[in-house]
DOBA-255044 format. One line per 4 residues: their letters; for each residue x, y, z of C-alpha. Coordinates in nm, 4 decimals. Example, Ala and Ser with C-alpha at 12.3 -4.5 7.8 and 13.67 -1.06 7.14 Angstrom:
<atoms>
as> 1.2300,-0.4500,0.7800 | 1.3670,-0.1060,0.7140
</atoms>
This chain:
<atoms>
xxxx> 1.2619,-1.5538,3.2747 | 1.2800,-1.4488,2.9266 | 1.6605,-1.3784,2.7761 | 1.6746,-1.0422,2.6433
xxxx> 1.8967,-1.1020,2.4292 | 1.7773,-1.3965,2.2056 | 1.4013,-1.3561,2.3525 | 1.4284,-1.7702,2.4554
xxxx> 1.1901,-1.8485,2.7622 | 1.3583,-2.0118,3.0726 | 1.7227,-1.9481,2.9550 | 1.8812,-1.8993,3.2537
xxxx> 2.1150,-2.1018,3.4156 | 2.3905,-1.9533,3.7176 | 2.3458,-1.6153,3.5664 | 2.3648,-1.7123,3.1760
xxxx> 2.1365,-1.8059,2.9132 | 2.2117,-2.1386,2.7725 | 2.1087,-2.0958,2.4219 | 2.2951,-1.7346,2.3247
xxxx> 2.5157,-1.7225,2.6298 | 2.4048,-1.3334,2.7454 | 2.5495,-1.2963,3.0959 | 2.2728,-1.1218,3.3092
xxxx> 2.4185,-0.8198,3.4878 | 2.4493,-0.9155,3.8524 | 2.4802,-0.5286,4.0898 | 2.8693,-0.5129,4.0636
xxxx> 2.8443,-0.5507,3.7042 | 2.5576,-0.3091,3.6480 | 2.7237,-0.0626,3.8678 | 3.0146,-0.0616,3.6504
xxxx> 2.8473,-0.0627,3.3317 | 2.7352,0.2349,3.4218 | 3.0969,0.4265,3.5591 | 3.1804,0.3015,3.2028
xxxx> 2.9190,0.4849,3.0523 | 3.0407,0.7780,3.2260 | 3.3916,0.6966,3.1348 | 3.2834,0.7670,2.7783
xxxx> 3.1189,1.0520,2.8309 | 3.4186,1.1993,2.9886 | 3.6346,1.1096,2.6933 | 3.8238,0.8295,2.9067
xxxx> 3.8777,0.5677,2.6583 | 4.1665,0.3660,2.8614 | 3.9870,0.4004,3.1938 | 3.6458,0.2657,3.0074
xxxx> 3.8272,-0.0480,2.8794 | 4.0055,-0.0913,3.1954 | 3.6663,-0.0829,3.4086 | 3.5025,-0.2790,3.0940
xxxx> 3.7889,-0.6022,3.1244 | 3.7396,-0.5745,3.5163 | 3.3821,-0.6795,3.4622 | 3.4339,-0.9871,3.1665
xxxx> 3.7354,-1.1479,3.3951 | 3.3980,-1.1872,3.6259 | 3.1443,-1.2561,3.3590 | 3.3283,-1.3840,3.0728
xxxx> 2.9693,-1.4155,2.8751 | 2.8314,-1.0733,2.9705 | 2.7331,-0.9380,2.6056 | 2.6791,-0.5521,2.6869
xxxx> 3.0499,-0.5232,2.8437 | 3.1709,-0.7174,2.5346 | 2.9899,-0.4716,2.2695 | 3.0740,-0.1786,2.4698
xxxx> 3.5164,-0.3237,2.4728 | 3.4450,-0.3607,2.0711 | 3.3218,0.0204,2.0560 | 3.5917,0.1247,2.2846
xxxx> 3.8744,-0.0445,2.0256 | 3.6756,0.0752,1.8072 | 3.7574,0.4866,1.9444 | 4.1160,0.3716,1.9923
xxxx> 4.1732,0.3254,1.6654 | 4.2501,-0.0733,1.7652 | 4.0230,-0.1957,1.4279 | 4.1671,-0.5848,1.4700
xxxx> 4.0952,-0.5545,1.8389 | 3.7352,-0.4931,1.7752 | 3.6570,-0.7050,1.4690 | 3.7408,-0.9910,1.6302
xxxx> 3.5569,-0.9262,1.9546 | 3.2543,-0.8576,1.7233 | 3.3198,-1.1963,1.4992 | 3.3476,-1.4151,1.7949
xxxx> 3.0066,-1.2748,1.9354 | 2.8557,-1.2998,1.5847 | 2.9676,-1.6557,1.6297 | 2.7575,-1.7156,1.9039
xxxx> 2.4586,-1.4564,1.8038 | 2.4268,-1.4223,1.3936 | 2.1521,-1.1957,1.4380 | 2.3843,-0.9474,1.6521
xxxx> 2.3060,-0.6134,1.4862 | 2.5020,-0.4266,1.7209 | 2.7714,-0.6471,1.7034 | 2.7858,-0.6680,1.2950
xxxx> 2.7703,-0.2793,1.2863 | 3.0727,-0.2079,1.4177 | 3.2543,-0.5151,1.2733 | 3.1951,-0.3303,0.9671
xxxx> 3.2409,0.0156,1.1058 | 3.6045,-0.1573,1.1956 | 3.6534,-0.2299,0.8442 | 3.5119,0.0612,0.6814
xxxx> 3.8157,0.2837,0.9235 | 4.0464,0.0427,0.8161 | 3.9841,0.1165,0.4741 | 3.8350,-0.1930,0.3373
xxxx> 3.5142,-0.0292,0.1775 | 3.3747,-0.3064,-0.0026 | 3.3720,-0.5420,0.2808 | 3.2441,-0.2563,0.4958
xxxx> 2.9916,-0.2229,0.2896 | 2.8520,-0.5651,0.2479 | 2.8759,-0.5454,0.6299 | 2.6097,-0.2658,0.6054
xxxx> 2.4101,-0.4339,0.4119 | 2.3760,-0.7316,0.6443 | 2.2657,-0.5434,0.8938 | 2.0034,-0.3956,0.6890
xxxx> 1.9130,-0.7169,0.5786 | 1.8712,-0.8082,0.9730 | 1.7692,-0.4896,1.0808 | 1.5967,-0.2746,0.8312
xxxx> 1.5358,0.0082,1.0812 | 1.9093,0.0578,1.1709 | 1.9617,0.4390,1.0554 | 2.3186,0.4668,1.1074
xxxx> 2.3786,0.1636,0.8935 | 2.1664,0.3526,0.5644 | 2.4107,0.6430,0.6594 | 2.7601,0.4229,0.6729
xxxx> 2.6162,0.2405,0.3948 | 2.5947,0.6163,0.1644 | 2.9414,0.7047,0.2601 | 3.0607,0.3634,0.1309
xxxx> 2.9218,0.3955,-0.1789 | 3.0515,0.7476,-0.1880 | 3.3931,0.6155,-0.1601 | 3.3414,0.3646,-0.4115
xxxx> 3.2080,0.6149,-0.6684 | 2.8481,0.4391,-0.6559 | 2.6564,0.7592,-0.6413 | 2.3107,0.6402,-0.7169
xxxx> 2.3347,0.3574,-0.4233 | 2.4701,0.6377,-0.2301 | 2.1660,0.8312,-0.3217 | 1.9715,0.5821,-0.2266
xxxx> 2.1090,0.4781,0.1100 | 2.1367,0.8194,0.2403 | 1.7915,0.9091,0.1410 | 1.6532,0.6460,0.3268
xxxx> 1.8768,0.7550,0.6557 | 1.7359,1.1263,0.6022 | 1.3951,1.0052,0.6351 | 1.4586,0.7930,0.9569
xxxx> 1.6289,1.1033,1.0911 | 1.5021,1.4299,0.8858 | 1.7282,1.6667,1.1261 | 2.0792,1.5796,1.0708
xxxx> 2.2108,1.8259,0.8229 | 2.5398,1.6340,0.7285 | 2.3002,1.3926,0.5693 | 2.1245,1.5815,0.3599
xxxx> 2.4641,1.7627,0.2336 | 2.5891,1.4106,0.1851 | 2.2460,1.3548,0.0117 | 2.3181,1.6495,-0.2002
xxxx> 2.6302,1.6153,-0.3015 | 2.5329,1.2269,-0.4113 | 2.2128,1.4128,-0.6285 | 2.4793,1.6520,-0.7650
xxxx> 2.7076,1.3978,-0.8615 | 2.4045,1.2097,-1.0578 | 2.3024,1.5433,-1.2432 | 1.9740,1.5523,-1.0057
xxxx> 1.9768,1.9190,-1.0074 | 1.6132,1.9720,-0.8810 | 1.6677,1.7068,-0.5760 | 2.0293,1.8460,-0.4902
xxxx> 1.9279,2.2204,-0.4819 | 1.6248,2.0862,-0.2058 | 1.9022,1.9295,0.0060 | 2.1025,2.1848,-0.0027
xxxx> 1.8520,2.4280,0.0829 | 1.7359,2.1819,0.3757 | 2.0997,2.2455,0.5563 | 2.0408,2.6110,0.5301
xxxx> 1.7018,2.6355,0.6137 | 1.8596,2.5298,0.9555 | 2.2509,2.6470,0.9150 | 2.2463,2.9520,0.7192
xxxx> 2.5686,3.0377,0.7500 | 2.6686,2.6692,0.6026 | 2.9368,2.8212,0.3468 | 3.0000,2.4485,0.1463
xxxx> 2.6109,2.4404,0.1317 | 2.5765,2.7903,0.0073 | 2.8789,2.7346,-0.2975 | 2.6916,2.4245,-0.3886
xxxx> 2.3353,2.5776,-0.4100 | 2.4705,2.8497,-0.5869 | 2.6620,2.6719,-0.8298 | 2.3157,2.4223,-0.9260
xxxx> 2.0912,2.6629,-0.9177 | 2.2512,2.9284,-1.1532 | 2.3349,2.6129,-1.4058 | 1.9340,2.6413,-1.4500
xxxx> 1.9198,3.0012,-1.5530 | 1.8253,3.3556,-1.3834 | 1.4687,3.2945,-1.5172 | 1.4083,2.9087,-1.3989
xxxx> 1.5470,3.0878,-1.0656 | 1.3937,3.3933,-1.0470 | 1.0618,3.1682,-1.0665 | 1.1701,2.8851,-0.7857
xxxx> 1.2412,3.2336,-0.5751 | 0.8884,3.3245,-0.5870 | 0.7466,2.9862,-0.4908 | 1.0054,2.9628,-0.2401
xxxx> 0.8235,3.2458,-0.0077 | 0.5826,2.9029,0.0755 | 0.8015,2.5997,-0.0081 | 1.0894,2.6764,0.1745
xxxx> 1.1440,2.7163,0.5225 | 1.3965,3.0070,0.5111 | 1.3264,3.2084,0.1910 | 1.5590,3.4800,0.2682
xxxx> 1.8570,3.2391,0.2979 | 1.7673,3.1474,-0.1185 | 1.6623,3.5550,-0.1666 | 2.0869,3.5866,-0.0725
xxxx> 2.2057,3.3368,-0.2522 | 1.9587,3.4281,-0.6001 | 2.1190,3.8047,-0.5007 | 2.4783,3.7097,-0.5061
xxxx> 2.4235,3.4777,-0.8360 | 2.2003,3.7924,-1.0417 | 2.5483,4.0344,-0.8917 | 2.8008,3.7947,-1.0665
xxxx> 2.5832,3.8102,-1.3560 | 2.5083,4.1186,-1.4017 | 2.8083,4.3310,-1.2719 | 3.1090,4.3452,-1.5687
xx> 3.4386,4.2784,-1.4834 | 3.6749,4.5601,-1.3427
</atoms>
């Protein structure tokens, strides 16, 4: 049979492939893969790395339970713990996406940016359909001050997954921070089009769109009764920006 892991024909030997060393999951095993999916599910960390360590003192080579003890460290808070679970499976499997991700999610919450982020970019590099590594990616770049890589990375996360409204405030706030007005003001009005009661969203919408003027505004307002999904959510906000403007102080 085929190894799923590294795709090689005829791997198999006493339950492990002999060119990436993927343990196949014999029924005790699977069973408890899965009460360790519930474990984490249920919030229970310990009892997930207990059940998790129960089933590599069996099948020291079994990949899944040795990703899954990574991502568990990796909740814990345990960052050295993890890394070097993930380094010694990178070892044996360079093209380990899952494995690389968190390695650099490990540094990342450890607070070495850079390296987290040329983590992310491996695993671009390897896998260039890995979302969450675009995202991770944006955030390091937003910690390093790199705004237009940030840009960049985000927008192509916000594509792969158009419905997550964190990423297109990150997005937003990255356009802001480059002086995009026109591309900021659409992410922002993307999270309320779903959230209207967003309140960070509203402040920065708000803020960009009265920099362009009550005119420039008044104009995107009428437009917006097609463009935009909720125009009443922009008819508040262009109502609270014309009552600053036009109502003199007490």
């Amino acid at each position: 049979m085929n190894c799923p892991q590294c795709g090689q024909a005829n791997a198999y030997t006493n339950n492990f492939c002999c060119h990436c060393g993927n343990g196949l999951l014999v029924k005790r095993d699977e069973d408890q893969i899965v009460q360790a999916l519930i474990c984490e599910g249920e919030g229970q960390t310990e009892k997930m790395e207990s059940t998790l360590l129960a089933i590599l003192s069996r099948s020291p080579h079994c990949t899944l339970a040795k990703q899954m003890l990574a991502e568990v460290y990796l909740m814990q808070g345990e960052f050295a713990k993890a890394s070097e679970i993930c380094r010694k499976l990178l070892l044996e499997q360079p093209r380990n996406c899952r494995a690389a991700f968190v390695s650099a999610l490990a540094l990342y919450y450890s607070g070495h940016v850079r390296e987290a982020v040329t983590g992310f970019r491996q695993v671009i590099k390897t896998n260039p359909r890995f979302c969450f590594a675009y995202y991770y990616l944006g955030l390091g770049y937003i910690h390093l001050g790199k705004w237009r890589l940030a840009a960049s990375s985000l927008s192509h996360a916000a594509r792969m997954m158009p419905q997550n409204q964190e990423l297109h405030y990150l997005l937003g706030l990255a356009q802001e921070r480059r002086c995009q007005t026109g591309p900021a003001i659409d992410e922002f009005k993307k999270v309320l089009s779903t959230n209207r009661s967003d309140s960070e969203a509203k402040i920065h919408l708000k803020q960009l769109i009265q920099e362009r003027g009550l005119d420039v505004l008044a104009d995107d307002l009428e437009r917006e009764t097609v463009q935009f999904v909720d125009a009443e959510v922009f008819a508040e906000v262009y109502e609270t920006i014309r009552m600053d403007v036009e109502t003199p102080y007490q």
